[in-house]
C-alpha positions in Angstrom: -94.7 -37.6 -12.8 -91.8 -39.7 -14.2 -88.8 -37.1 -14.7 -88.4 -37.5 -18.9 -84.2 -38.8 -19.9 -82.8 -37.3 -23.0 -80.1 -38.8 -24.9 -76.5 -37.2 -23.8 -75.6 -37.2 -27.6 -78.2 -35.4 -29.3 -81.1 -33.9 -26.8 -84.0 -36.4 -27.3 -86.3 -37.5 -25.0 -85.8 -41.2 -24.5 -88.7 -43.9 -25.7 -88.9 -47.4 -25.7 -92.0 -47.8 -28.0 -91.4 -46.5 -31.0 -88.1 -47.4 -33.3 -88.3 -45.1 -36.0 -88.8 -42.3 -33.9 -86.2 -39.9 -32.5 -84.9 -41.3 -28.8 -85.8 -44.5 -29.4 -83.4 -47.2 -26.7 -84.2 -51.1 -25.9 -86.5 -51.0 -22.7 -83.8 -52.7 -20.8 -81.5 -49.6 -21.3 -84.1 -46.3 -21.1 -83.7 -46.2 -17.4 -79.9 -45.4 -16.9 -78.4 -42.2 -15.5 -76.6 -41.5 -19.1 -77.9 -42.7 -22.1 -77.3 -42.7 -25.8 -80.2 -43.1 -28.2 -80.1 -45.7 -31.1 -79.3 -43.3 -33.4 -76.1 -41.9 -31.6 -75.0 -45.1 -31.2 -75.1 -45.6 -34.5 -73.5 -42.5 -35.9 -70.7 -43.0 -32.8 -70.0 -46.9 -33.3 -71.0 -47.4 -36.7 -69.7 -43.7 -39.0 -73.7 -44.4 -40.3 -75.5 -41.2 -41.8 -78.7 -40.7 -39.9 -81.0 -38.2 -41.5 -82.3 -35.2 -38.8 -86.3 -34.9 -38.8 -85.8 -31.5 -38.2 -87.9 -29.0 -40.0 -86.8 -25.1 -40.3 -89.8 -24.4 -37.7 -88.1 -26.5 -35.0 -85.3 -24.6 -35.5 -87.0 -21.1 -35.5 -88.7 -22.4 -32.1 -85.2 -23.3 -30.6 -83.9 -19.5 -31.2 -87.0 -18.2 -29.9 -86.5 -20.0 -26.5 -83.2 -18.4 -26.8 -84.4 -14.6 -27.5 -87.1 -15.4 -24.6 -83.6 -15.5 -22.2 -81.6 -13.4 -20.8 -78.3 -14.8 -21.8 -75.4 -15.2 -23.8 -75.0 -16.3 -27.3 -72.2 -17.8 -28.6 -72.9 -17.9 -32.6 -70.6 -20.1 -34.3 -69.4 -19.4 -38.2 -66.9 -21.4 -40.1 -64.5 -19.6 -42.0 -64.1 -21.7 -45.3 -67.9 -21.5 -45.5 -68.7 -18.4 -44.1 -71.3 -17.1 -46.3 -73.0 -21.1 -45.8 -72.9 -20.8 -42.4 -74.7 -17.6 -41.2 -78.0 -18.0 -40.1 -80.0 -15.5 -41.9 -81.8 -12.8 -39.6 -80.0 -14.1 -36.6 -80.2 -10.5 -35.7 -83.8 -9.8 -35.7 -84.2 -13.4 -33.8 -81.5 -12.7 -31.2 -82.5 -8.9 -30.9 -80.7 -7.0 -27.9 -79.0 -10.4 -26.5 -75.5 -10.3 -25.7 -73.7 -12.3 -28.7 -69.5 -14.1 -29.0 -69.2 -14.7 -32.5 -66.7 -17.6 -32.3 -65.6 -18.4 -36.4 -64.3 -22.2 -36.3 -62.1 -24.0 -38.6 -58.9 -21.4 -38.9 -56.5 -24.5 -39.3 -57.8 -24.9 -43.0 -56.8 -21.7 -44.1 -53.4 -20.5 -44.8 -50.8 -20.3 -42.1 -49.4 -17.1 -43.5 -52.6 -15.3 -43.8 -52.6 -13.2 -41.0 -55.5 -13.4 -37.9 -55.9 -9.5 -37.6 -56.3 -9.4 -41.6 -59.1 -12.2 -41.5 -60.6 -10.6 -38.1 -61.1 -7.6 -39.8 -62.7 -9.2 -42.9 -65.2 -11.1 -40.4 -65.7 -7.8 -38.8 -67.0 -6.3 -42.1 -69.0 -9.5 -43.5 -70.6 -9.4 -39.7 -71.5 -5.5 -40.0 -73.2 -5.9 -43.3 -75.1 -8.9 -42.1 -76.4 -6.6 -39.2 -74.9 -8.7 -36.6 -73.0 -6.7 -33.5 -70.9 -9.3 -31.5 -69.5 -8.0 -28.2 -66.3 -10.1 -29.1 -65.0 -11.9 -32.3 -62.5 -15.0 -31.9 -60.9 -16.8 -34.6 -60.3 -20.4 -33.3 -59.4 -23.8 -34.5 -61.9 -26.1 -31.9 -60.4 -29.3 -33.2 -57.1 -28.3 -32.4 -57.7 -26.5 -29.5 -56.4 -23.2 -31.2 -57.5 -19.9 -29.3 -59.5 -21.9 -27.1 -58.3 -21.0 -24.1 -60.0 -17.3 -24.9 -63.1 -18.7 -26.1 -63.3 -19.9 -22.4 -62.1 -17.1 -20.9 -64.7 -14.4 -23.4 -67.4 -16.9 -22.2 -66.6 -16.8 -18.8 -66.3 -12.7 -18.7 -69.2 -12.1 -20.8 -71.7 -14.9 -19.2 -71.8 -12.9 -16.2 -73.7 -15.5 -14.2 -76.2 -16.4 -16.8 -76.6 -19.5 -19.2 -75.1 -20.1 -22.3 -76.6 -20.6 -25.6 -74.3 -22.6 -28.7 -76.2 -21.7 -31.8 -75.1 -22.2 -35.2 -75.2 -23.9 -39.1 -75.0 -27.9 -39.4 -71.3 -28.7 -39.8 -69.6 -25.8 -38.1 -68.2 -27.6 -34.9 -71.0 -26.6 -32.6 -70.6 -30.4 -30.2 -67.2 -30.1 -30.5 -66.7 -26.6 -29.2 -69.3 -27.5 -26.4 -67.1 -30.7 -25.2 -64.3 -28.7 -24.9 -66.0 -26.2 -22.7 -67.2 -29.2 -20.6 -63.9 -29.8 -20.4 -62.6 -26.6 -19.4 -65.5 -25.9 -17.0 -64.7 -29.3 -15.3 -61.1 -28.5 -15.2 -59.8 -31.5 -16.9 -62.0 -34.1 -15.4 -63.6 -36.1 -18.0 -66.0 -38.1 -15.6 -67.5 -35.5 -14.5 -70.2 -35.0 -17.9 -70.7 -37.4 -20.8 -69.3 -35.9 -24.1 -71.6 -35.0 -26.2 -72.3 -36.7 -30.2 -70.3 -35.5 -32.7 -70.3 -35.8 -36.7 -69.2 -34.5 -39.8 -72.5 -35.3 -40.7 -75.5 -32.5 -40.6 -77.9 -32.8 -37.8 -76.4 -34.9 -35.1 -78.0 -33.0 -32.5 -81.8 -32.9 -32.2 -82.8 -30.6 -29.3 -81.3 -28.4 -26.6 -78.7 -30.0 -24.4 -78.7 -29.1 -21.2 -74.8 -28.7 -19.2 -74.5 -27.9 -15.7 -71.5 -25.4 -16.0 -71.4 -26.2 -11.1 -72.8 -22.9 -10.2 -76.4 -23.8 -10.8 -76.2 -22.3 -15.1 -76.1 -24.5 -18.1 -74.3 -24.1 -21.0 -76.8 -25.7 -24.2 -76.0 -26.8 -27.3 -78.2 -26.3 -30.2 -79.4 -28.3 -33.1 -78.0 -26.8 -36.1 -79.7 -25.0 -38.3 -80.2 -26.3 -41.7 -79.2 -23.6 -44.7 -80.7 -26.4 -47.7 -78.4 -24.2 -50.1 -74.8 -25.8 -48.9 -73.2 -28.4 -50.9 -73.4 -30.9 -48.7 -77.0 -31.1 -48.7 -76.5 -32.1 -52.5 -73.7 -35.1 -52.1 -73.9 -38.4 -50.9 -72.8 -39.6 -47.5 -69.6 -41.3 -48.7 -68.8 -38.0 -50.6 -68.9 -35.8 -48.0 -65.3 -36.2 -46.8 -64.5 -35.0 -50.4 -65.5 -31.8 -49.4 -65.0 -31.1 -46.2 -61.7 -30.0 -45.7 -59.4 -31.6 -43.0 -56.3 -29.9 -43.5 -55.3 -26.2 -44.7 -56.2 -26.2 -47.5 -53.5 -25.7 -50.5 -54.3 -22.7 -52.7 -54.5 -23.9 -56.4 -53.8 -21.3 -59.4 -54.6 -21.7 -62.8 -53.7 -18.8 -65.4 -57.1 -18.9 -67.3 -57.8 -17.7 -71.2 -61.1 -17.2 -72.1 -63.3 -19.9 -73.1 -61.5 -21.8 -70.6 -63.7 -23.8 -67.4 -62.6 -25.3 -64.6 -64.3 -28.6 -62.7 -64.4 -28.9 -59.4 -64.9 -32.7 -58.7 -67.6 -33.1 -60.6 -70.2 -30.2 -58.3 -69.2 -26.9 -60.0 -68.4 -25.9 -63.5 -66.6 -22.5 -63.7 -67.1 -21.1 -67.4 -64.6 -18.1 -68.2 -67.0 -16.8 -70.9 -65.1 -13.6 -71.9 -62.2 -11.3 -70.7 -58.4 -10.9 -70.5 -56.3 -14.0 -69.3 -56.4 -13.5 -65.2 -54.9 -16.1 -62.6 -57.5 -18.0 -60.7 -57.3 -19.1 -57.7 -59.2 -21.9 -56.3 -60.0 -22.7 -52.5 -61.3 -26.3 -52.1 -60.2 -29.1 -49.9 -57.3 -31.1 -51.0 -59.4 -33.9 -51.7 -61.3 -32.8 -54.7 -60.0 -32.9 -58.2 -59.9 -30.0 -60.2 -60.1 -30.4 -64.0 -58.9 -27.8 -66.8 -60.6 -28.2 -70.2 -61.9 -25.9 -73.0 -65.2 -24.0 -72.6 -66.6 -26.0 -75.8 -65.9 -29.2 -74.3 -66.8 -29.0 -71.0 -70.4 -29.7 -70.9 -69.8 -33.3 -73.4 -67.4 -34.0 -70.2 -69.5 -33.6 -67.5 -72.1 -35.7 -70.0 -69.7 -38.8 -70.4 -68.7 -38.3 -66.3 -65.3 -38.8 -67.5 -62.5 -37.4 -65.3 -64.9 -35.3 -62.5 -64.5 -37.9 -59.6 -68.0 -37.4 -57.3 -71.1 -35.7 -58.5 -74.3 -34.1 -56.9 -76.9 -36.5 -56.6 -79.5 -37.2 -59.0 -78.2 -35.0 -61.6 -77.2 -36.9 -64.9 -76.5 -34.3 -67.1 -74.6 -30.5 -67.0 -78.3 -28.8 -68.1 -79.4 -30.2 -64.8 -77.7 -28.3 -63.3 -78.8 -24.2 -62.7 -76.1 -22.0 -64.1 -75.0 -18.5 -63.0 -73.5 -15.5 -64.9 -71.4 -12.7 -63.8 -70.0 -9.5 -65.0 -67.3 -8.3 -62.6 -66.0 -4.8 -62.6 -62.3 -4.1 -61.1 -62.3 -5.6 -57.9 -60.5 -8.6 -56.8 -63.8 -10.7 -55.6 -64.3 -14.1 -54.0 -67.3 -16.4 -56.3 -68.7 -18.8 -53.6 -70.1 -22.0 -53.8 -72.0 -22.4 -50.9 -70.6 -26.0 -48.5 -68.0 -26.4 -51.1 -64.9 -23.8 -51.9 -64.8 -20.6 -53.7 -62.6 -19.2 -56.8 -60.3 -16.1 -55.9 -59.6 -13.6 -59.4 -58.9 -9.9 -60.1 -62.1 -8.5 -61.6 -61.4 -6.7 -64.8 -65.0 -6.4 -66.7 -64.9 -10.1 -67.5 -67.7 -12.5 -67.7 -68.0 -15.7 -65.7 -70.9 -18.3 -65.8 -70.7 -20.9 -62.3 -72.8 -24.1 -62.9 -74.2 -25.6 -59.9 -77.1 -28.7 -58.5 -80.3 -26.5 -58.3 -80.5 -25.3 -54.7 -76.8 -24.5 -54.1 -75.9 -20.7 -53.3 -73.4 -19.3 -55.4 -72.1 -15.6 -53.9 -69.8 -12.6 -55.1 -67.8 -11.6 -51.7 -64.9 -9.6 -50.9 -62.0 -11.6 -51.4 -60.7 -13.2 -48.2 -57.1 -14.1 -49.1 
């Protein structure tokens, strides 16, 4: 029995005979040691958006290989989209397996936010999500920040057994495992092909198999698709609106009621009622926020005048599904799930958050 090829970028088997299936090469390039499917090329070569075929069962089957294993799990968050990037009931699927929680992505918040500070926030997000990591590490995997412990954690905790990547779409799952191959391969960069990465969701399509040399494999994961992020709701060109790049500049607006704020043109924040309070807003440095009077706001959004990119398929503000909030006395994070959040002092006010139908809006502990 021929021995089946899967693509180095994103796990699937390789085939010649269908073209809009996943795998799919040219016959005169499916029988070479490494090869990259049509649709890595693509995304690799070209920057093209290539939709995953992925349902939420394939993904349910992928951690149940995992639970079947004794192994360790590296779960990977990102911290500017925390909330969007836990998989929910990782902790009844991964019951009793050894677990790193590695939280990606610490570049785009604040330098002078201190690591034990947001360490200790993950700790308590992670606790009430039911989720007991052997180790937590804040790291930046793009620019190689901390990375020399994730190594090291993997290495002490692995013990001799494979390793599992598991995470959300978007939260630098590739990118953490071709530094690893890196690190395992001491430098060399002949020794394995890289692997595809994208900032857009679902690059990889099955479980990709790394020889770590002592006969284990480290895998990478397709991502797991949580359909209530942002970014499921944008299209392609927009997404590097909203992703952030950079750290991400904190914005403050002191806010009166019947005062909203735009963010691009994906989130309405409605200060309905309340004392004035400073707001402070968390988004990347590429989306436009917009200041305007509660009464006017939804003629704005109606004239798209002034809110940059919008959700797709959404032409007026009563498309979109609204939220309302009546804080107590806590300072509180409000959440848009893939996007940003808002950052005020609760004093008995009420908020309304407007959002495309679909998209998660939470009421967290405030982060910064």
């Amino acid at each position: 029995m021929t021995k089946e090829i899967r693509c180095y970028g994103c796990g699937a088997v390789i085939q010649s005979e269908n073209v809009k299936k996943i795998g799919y090469v040219p016959k005169n390039s499916a029988d070479k040691a490494n090869v990259l499917c049509q649709r890595c090329f693509r995304m690799k070569n070209y920057h093209e958006l290539q939709k995953s075929p992925l349902s939420a069962d394939d993904f349910l089957k992928t951690l149940q290989k995992v639970a079947d294993e004794d192994c360790l799990v590296v779960y990977m968050l990102d911290i500017f989209d925390f909330n969007g990037s836990q998989i929910p009931g990782i902790h009844r699927h991964l019951m009793n397996r050894d677990m790193l929680v590695v939280v990606n992505k610490r570049d785009v918040l604040p330098k002078s936010l201190k690591t034990g500070r947001i360490v200790s926030w993950i700790q308590r997000q992670l606790k009430e999500a039911g989720v007991k990591p052997l180790d937590i590490i804040l790291a930046s995997v793009k620019n190689k920040f901390q990375m020399d412990d994730v190594f090291g954690a993997i290495e002490h905790f692995r013990k001799g057994r494979n390793v599992y990547v598991v995470g959300t779409t978007n939260v630098g799952k590739s990118t953490l495992i071709n530094q690893l191959i890196y690190q395992f391969n001491e430098g060399d960069n002949t020794s394995a092909p890289f692997i595809t990465t994208s900032e857009f969701p679902g690059t990889t399509l099955d479980l990709i198999e790394i020889p770590l040399g002592d006969g284990t494999f480290i895998y990478d994961s397709p991502g797991i698709v949580n359909s209530h992020q942002m970014t499921h709701y944008v299209k392609e060109k927009d997404l590097k609106f909203i992703l952030p790049s950079a750290e991400v500049k904190q914005i403050v607006y002191q806010l009166n009621e019947k005062q909203s704020i735009y963010v691009g043109g994906l989130c309405l924040f409605d200060f309905v009622s309340g004392d004035k309070t400073a707001l402070m807003c968390y988004f990347s440095n590429r989306l436009k926020l917009h200041r305007c009077k509660l009464e006017n706001a939804d003629g704005l959004y109606n004239r798209h005048q002034t809110l940059q990119i919008e959700a797709e398929n959404i032409e007026t503000i009563d498309q979109m599904k609204h939220y309302d909030f009546h804080l107590d006395t806590k300072r509180v994070d409000v959440v848009i799930s893939g996007l940003g959040w808002f950052s005020l002092q609760g004093n008995h006010q009420k908020i309304r958050v407007h959002v495309p139908d679909g998209v998660a809006v939470y009421i967290r502990e405030n982060l910064i």
